[in-house]
PyMOL CGO cylinders between C-alpha atoms (Angstrom):
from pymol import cmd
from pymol.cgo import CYLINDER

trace = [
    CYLINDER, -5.33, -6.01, 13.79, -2.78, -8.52, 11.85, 0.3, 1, 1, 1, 1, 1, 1,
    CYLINDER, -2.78, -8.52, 11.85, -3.32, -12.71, 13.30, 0.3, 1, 1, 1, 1, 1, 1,
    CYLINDER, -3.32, -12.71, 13.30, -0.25, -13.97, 14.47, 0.3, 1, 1, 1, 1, 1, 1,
    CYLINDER, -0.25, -13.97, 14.47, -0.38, -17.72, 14.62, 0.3, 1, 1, 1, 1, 1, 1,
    CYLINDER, -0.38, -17.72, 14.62, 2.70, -20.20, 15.65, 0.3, 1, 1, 1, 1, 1, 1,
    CYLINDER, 2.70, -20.20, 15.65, 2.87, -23.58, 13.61, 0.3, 1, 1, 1, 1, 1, 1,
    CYLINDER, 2.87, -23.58, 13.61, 0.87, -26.12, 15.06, 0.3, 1, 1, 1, 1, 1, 1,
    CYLINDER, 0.87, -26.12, 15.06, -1.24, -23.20, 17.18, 0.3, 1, 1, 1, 1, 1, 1,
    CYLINDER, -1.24, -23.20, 17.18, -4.73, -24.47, 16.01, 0.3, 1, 1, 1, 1, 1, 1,
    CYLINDER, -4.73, -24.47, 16.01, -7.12, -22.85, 13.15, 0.3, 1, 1, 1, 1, 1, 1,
    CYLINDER, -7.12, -22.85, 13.15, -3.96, -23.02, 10.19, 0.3, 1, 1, 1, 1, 1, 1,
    CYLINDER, -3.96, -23.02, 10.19, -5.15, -24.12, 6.70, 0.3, 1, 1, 1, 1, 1, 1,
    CYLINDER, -5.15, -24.12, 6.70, -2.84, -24.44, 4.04, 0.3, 1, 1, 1, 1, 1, 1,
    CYLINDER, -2.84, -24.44, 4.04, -3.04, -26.25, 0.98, 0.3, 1, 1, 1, 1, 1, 1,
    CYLINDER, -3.04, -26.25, 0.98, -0.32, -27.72, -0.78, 0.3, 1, 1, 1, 1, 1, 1,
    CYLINDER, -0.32, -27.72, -0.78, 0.35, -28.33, -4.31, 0.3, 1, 1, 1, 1, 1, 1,
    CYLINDER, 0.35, -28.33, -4.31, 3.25, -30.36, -5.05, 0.3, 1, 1, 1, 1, 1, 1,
    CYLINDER, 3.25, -30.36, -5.05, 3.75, -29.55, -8.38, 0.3, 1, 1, 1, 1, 1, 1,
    CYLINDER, 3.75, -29.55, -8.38, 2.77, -25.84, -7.99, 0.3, 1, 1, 1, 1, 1, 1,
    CYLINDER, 2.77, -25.84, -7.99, 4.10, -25.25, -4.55, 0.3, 1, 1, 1, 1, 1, 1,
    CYLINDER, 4.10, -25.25, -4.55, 7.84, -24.74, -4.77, 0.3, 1, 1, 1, 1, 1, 1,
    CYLINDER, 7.84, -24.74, -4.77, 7.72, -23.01, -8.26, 0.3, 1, 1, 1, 1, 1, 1,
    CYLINDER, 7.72, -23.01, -8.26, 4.95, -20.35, -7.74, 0.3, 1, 1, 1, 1, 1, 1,
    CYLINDER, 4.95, -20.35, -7.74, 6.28, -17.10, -6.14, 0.3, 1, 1, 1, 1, 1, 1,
    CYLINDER, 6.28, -17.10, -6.14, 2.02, -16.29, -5.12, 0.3, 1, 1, 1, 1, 1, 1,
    CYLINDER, 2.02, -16.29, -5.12, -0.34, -18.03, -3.78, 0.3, 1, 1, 1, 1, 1, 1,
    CYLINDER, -0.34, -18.03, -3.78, 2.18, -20.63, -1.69, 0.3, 1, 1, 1, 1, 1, 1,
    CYLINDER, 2.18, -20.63, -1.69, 2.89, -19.97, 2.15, 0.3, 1, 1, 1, 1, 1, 1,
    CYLINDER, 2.89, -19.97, 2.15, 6.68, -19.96, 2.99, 0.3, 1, 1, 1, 1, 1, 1,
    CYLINDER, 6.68, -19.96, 2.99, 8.53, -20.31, 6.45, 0.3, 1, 1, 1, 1, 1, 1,
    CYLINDER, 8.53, -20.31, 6.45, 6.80, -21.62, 9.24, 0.3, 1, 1, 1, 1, 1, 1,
    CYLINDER, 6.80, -21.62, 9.24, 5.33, -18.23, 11.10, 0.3, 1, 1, 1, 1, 1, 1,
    CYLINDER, 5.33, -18.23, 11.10, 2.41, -16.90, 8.51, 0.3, 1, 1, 1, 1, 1, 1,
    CYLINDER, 2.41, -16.90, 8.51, 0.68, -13.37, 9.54, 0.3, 1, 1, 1, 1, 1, 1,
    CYLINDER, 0.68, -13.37, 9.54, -2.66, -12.72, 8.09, 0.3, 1, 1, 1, 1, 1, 1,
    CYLINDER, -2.66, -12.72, 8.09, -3.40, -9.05, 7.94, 0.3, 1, 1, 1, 1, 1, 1,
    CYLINDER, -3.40, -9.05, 7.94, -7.11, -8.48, 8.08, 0.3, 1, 1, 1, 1, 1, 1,
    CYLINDER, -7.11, -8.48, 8.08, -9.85, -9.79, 7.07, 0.3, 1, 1, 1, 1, 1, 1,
    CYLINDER, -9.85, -9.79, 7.07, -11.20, -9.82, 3.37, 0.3, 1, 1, 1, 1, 1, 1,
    CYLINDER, -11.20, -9.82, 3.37, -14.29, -10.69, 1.97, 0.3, 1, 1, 1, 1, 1, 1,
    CYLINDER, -14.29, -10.69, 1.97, -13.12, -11.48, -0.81, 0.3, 1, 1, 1, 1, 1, 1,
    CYLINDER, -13.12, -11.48, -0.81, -9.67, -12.60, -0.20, 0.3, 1, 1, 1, 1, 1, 1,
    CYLINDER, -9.67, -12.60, -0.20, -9.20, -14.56, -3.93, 0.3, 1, 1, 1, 1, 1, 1,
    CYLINDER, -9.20, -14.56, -3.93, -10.17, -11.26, -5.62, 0.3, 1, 1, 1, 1, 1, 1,
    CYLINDER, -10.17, -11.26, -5.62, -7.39, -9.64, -3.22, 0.3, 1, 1, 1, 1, 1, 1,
    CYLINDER, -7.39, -9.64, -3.22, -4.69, -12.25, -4.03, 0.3, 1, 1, 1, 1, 1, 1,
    CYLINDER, -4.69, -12.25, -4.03, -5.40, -11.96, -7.85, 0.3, 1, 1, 1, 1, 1, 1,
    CYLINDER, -5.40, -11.96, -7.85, -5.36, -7.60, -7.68, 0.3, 1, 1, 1, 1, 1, 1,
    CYLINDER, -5.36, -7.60, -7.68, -1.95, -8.17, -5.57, 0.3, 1, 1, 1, 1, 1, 1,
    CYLINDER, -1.95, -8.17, -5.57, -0.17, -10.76, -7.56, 0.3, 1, 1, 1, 1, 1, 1,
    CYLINDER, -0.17, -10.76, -7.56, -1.66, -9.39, -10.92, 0.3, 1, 1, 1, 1, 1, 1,
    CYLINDER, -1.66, -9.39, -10.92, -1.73, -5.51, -10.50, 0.3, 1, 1, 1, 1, 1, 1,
    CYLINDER, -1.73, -5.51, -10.50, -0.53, -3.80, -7.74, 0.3, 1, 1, 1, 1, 1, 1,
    CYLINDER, -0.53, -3.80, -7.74, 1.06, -4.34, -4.48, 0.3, 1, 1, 1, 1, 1, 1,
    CYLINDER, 1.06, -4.34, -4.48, -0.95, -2.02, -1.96, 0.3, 1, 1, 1, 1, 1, 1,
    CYLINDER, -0.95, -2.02, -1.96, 2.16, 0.57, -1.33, 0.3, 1, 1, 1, 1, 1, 1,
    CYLINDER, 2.16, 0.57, -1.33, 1.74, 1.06, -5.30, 0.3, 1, 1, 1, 1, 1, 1,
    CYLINDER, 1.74, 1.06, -5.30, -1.84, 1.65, -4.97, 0.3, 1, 1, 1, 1, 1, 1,
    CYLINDER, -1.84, 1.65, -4.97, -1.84, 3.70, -1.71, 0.3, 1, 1, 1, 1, 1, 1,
    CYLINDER, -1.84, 3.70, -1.71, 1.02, 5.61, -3.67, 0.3, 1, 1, 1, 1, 1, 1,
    CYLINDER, 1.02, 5.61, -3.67, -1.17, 6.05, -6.87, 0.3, 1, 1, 1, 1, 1, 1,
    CYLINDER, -1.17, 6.05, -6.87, -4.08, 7.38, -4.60, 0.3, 1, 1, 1, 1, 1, 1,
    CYLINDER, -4.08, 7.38, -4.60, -1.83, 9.68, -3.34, 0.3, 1, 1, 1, 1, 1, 1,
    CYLINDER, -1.83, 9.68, -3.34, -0.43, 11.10, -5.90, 0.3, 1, 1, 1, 1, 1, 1,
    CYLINDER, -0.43, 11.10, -5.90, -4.16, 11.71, -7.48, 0.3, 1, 1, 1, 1, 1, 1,
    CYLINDER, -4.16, 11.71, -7.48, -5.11, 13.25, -4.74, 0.3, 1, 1, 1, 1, 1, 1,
    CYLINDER, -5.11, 13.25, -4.74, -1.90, 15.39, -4.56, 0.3, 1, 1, 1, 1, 1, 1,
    CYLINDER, -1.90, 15.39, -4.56, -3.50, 16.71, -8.28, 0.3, 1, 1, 1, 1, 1, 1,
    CYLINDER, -3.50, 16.71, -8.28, -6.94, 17.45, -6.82, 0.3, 1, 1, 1, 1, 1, 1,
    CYLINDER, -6.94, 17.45, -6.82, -5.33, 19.52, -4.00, 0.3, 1, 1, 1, 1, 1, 1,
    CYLINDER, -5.33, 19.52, -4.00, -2.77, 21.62, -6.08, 0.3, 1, 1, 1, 1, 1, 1,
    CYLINDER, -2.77, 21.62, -6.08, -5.88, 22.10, -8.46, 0.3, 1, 1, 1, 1, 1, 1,
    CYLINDER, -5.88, 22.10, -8.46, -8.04, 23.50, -5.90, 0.3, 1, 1, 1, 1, 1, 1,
    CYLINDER, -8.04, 23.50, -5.90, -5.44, 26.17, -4.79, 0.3, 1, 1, 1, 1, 1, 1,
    CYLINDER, -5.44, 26.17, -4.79, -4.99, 27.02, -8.33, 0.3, 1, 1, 1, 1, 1, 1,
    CYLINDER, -4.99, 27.02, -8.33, -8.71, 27.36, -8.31, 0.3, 1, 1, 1, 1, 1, 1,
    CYLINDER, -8.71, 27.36, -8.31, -8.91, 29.76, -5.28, 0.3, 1, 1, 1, 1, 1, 1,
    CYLINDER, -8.91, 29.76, -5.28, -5.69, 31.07, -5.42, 0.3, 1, 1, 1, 1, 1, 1,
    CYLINDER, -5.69, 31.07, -5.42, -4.52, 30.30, -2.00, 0.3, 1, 1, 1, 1, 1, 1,
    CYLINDER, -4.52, 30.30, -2.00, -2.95, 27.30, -0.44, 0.3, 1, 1, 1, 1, 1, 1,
    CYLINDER, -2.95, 27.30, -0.44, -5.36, 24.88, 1.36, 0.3, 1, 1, 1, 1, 1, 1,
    CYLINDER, -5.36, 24.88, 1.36, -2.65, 24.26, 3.85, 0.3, 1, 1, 1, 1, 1, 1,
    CYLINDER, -2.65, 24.26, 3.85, -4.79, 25.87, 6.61, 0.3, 1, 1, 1, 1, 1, 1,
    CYLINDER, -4.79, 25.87, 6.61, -6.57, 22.85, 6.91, 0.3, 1, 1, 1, 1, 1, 1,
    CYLINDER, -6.57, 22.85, 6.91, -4.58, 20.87, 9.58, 0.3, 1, 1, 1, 1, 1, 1,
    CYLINDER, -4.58, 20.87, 9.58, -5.46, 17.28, 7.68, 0.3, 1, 1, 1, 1, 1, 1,
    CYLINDER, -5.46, 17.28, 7.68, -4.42, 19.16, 4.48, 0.3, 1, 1, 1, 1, 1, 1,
    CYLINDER, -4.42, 19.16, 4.48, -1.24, 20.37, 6.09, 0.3, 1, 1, 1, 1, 1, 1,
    CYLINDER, -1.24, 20.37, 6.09, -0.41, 16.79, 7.66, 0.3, 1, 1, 1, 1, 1, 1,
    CYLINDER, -0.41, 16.79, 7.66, -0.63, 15.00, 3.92, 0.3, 1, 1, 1, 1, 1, 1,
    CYLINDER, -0.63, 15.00, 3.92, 1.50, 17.46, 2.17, 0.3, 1, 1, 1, 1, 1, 1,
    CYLINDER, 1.50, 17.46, 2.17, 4.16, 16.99, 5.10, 0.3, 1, 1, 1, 1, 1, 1,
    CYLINDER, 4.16, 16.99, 5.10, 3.66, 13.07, 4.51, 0.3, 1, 1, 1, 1, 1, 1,
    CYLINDER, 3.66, 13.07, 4.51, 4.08, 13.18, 0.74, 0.3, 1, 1, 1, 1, 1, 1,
    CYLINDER, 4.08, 13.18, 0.74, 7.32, 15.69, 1.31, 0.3, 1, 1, 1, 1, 1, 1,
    CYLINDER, 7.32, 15.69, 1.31, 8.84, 12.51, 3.69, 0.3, 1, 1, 1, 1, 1, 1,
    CYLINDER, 8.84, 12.51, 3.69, 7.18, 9.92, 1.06, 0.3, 1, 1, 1, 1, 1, 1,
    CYLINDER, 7.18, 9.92, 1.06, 8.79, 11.79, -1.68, 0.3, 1, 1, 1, 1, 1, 1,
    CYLINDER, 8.79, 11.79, -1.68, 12.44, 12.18, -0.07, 0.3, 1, 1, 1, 1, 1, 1,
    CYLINDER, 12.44, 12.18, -0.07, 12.35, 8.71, 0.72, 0.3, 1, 1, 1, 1, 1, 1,
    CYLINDER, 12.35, 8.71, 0.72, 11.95, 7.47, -2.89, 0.3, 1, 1, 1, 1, 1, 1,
    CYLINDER, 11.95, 7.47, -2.89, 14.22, 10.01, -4.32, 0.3, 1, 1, 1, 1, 1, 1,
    CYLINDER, 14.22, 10.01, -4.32, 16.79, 8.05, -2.15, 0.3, 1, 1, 1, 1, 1, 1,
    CYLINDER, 16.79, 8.05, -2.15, 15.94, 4.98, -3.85, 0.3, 1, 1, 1, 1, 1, 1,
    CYLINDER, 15.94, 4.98, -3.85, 16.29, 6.82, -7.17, 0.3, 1, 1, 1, 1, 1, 1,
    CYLINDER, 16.29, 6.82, -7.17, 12.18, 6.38, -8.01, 0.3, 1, 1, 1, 1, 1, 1,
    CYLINDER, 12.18, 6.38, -8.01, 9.68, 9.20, -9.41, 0.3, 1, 1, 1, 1, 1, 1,
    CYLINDER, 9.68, 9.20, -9.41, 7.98, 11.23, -6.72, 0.3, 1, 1, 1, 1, 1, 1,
    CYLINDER, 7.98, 11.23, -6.72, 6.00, 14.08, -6.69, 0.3, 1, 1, 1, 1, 1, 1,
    CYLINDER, 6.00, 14.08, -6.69, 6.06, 16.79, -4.18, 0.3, 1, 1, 1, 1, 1, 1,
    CYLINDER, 6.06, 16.79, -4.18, 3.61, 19.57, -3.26, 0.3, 1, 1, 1, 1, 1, 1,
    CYLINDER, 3.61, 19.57, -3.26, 3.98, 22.63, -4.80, 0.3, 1, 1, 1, 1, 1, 1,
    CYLINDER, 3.98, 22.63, -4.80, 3.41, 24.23, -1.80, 0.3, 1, 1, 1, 1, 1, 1,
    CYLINDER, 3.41, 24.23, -1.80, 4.11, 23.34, 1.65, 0.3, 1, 1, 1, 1, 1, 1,
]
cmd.load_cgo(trace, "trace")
């Protein structure tokens, strides 16, 4: 569940840089409400995969999309659509709505091949 904390609402650590601070687009805190969501144990690792890699919709997206592959490969496979499967059926109908809403933004997306 995210942490909500008001300024000046006890337990808020922040670390400023005054050379770094107002040019660095990561690793500042902006504004004067800051939500932490979740906890990490290892939250520089985190920062550095974020700021460096990938935000988590592009990974979640990525992960998606693999496992999109695996699916449509089964069926192949066994020749029948694993739709039956109500978890199954539920992702393909999320990555159809995932898929319409980045074709709106002009972006890639892959739908299943099936429904």
């Amino acid at each position: 569940m995210p942490v909500f904390k008001l300024p000046l609402s006890g337990d808020v650590v922040q670390s400023i840089n005054p050379i770094t601070s107002f040019f660095s687009p990561t690793g500042s805190q902006f504004g004067l409400v800051n939500i932490t969501l979740g906890q990490s144990s290892a939250p520089e690792v985190e920062m550095d995969v974020l700021s460096d890699v990938a935000s988590y919709g592009k990974q979640i997206g990525q992960v998606a999309d693999a496992l999109l592959a695996v699916i449509e490969h089964l069926e192949e496979k066994h020749g029948h659509p694993l739709g039956e499967d109500e978890a199954i059926a539920d992702f393909k109908k999320l990555m159809h709505a995932v898929a319409a809403v980045k074709e709106r933004h002009k972006r890639k997306a892959y739908r299943p091949k099936r429904p």
